[in-house]
N, C-alpha and C positions, 0 to 999 in steps of 0.2 A: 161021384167025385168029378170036378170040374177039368179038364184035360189041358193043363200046363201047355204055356204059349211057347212057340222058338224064341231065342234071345236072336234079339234085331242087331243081328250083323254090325262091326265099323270096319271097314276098308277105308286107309287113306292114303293119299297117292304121297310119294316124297313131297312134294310143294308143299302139300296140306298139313302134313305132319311137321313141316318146319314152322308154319303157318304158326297153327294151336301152340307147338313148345315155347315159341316168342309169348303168345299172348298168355299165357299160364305162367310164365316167368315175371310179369309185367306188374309192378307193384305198384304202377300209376292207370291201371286198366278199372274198368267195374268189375264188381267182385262175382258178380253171375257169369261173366264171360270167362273170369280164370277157373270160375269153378267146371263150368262148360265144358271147356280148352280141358282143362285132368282130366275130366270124365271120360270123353271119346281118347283120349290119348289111353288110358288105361284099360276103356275096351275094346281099341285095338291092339292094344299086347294081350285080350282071351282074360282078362282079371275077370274075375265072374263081380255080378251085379252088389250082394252084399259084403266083398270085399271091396269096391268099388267104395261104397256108401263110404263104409268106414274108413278108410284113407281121407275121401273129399270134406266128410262130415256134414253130410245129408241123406237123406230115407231116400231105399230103395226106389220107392216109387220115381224118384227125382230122378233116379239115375234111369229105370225105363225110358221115362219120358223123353228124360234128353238122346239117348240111341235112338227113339221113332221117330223124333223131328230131324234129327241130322240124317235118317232114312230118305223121308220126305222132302226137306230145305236144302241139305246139305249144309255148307258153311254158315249160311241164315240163322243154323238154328245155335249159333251164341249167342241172337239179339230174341228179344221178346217178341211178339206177336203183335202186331197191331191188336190195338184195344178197341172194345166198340164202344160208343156213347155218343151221347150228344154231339150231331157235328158243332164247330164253332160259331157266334154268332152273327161275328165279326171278321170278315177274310181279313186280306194280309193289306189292302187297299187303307182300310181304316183303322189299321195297326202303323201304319205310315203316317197318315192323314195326321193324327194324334202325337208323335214323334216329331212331325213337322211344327204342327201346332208350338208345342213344347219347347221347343229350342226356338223361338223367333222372338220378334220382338213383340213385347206385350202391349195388349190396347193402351189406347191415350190416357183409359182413366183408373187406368190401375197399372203398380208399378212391378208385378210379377202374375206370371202365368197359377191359377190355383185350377185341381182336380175340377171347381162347379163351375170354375169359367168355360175352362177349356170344354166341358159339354155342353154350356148355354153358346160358347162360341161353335159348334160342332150342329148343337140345333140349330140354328139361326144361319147361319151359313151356308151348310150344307146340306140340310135337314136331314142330318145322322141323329137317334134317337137314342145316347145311351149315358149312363148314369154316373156320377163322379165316381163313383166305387168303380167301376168296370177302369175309368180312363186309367184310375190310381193303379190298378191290378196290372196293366198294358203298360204302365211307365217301369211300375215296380220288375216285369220281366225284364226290359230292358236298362237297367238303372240308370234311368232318366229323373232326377229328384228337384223338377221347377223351385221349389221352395227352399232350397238350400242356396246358399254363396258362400264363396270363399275371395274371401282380399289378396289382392297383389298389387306391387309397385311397378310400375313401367319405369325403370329407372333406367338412366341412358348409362351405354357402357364406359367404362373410366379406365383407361388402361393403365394408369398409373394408382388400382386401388390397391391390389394386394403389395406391391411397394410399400405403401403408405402405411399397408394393414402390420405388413413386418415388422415395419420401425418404430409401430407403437407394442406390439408384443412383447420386440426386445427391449424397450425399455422397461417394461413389465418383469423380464426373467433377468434383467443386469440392468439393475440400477445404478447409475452412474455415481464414482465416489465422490465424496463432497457436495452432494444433490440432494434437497429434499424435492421426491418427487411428488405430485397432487393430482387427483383425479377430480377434475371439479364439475359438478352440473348442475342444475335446481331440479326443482320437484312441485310444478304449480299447481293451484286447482283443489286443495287437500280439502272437504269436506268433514267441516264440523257438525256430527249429526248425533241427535240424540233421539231413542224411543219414545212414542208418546207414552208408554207403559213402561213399567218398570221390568225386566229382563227375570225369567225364572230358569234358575240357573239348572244345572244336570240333577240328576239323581237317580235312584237303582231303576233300570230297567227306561230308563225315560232319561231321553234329547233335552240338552237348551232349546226352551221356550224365547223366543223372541218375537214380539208383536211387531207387524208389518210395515205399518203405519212411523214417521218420522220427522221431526222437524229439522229445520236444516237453519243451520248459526253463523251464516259465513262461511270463505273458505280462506285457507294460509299457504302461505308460501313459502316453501326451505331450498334456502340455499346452502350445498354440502361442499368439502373438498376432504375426498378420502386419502391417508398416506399411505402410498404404496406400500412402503421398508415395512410402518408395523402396522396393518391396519386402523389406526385408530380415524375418526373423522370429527372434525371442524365443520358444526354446523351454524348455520343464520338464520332465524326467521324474516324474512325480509317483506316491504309493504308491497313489493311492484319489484317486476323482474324486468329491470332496465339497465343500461350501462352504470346509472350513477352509482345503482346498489351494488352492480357486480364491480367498479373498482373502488368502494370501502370495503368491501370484501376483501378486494388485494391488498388493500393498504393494511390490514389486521393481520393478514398474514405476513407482510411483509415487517411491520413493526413486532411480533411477536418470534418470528425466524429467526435465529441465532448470523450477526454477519458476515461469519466467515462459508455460509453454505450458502449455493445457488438454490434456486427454486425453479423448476421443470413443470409446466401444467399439460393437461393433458385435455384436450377443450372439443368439443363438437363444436357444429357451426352457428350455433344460435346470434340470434341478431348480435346481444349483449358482447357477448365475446370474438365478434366479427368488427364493429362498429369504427367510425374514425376516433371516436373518443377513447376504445378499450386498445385498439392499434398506436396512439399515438403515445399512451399510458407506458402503453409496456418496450417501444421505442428510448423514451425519455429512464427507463431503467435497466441498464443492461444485465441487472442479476437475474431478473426472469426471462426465461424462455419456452418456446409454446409446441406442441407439439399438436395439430388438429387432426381429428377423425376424415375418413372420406366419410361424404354426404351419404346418408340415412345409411350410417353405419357406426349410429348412436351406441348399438351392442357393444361397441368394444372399446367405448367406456367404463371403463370397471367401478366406477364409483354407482351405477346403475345398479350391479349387487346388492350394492347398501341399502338405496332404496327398494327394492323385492325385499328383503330381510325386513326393512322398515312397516311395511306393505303386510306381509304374513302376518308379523307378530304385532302389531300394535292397531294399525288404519283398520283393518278390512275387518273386524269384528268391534271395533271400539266404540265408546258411546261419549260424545265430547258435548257438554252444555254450552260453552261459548268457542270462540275464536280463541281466546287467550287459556281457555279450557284446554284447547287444543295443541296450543303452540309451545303451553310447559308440560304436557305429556311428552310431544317429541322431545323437548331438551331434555329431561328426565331419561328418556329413553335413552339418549347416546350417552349421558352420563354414564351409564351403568353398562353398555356395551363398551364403551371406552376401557370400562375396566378389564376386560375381560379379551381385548380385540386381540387377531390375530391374522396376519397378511396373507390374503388369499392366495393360492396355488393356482398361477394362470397357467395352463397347460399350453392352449392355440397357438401357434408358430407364426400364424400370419399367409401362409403358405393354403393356397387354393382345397381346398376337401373334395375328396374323389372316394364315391362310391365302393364297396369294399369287393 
């Protein structure tokens, strides 16, 4: 019979023993370390080895091991062991080199940095000898992702925006009495497009089929103005998004507006409704008045809803054979949401947004 080993001692001094209790408490720790941290914590309270196991919830064996490394390491032995393998191919020189690469400006004849370049640039330069796979694996540690971009606006600061941004909110949450208010903006560009094949539609267990391939018919242009009180919206299909179109626009609203109510629009800065013809327009009319967005702060046009709604449900899957194909589906379409509208619930205050 094989002659039972002594149980490997844990002595820890007070430091140590506050040490372990921190890291065995630690729910943001790695999990071999708290389990570590119980272990010697309980064989220094004399807990024998398979009462040990069974509180931490790992074999015997586990719990020897970690007493003869804390023997040998001491506090060390909560971290693992250096592992042997393969040194790496690549020191840290050209884990750099690669990083620098990556974030620079890219050659003249291309207009982003890719995994094969950045190694044909690595060979060629500096006769580094290593394969886009490896660069990809060297960015991917670092998340360095050359092929990705994201947009942003350099827009200059306006101190007078959230002002501006309030005053159109509140006209949103307290419409003014005796006001009809109007959200007005176009919608250019709308592509009249149809499949070169004919669409197969859903069925059990199997997606809409749609062929790739498309011809394109024109595009149209809508011009909206949405009423805040009940949502409903007054659309145009117009030829050209010009001043002329946008004051017959006004003039239809204005001949259809009952005349004992004002009329409030609510406008971004678009040329059309910036213009000396649409300023002198609405000068020579004192029932209208204008209320404008700050610059690229088209969001808080709420008639922009409409079209997203517009967009979901009808453009962004539909299949339109002509321009005019196109342009009595939209009217058809507000016809029927018209029936049905109902005034959006604008929450935003206007008031700056601060992290929570």
């Amino acid at each position: 019979m094989a002659r039972l080993q002594p149980v490997d001692r844990v002595q820890l001094t007070r430091r140590r023993r506050k040490a372990l209790t921190r890291i065995a408490g630690q729910s943001s720790a790695q999990f071999r370390q708290v389990r570590r941290a119980r272990i010697l914590l309980a064989a220094a309270n004399r807990v024998p080895n398979a009462q040990i196991a069974r509180q931490v919830g790992c074999t015997v064996a586990t719990v020897r091991k970690t007493r003869r490394d804390y023997r040998t390491r001491g506090m060390r032995a909560l971290n693992d062991r250096p592992r042997p393998g393969r040194p790496p191919l690549y020191d840290i020189d050209v884990h750099l080199l690669i990083i620098a690469t990556a974030t620079s400006e890219p050659p003249d004849t291309d207009a982003q940095w890719t995994h094969p370049l950045i190694a044909g640039h690595l060979r060629q330069r500096h006769g580094i000898a290593i394969s886009a796979s490896q660069v990809g694996r060297i960015l991917a540690g670092v998340d360095i992702k050359p092929h990705r971009v994201r947009g942003w606006l350099n827009r200059p600061d306006d101190p007078g925006f959230f002002a501006r941004a309030e005053q159109i909110c509140t006209l949103y949450q307290h419409v003014p009495a005796g006001t009809v208010l109007l959200s007005v903006d176009e919608k250019t560009g709308i592509q009249a497009k149809s499949r070169r094949y004919r669409t197969r539609r859903a069925g059990h267990r199997r997606p809409e089929r749609r062929e790739f391939e498309y011809r394109r018919h024109g595009t149209v242009s809508l011009m909206a103005a949405l009423d805040v009180s009940d949502g409903t919206v007054r659309p145009k299909i117009i030829d050209r998004n010009n001043s002329d179109a946008f004051l017959d626009f006004l003039t239809e609203i204005d001949l259809e507006t009952p005349a004992h109510l004002r009329i409030h629009l609510v406008l971004d800065n678009g040329s059309s409704h910036t213009s000396k013809a649409t300023r002198a327009w609405l000068a020579a009319r004192p029932r209208f008045s204008v209320t404008y967005t700050p610059k690229h702060a088209s969001w808080l046009n709420i008639v922009e809803l409409v079209f997203s709604i517009l967009t979901r449900r009808l453009l962004r899957r539909g299949e339109f054979t002509s321009r005019e194909h196109l342009a009595n589906k939209i009217l058809k379409f507000f016809t029927h949401y018209n029936r049905t509208a109902k005034p959006f619930r604008w929450t935003y205050d206007g008031r700056p947004l601060k992290a929570a």
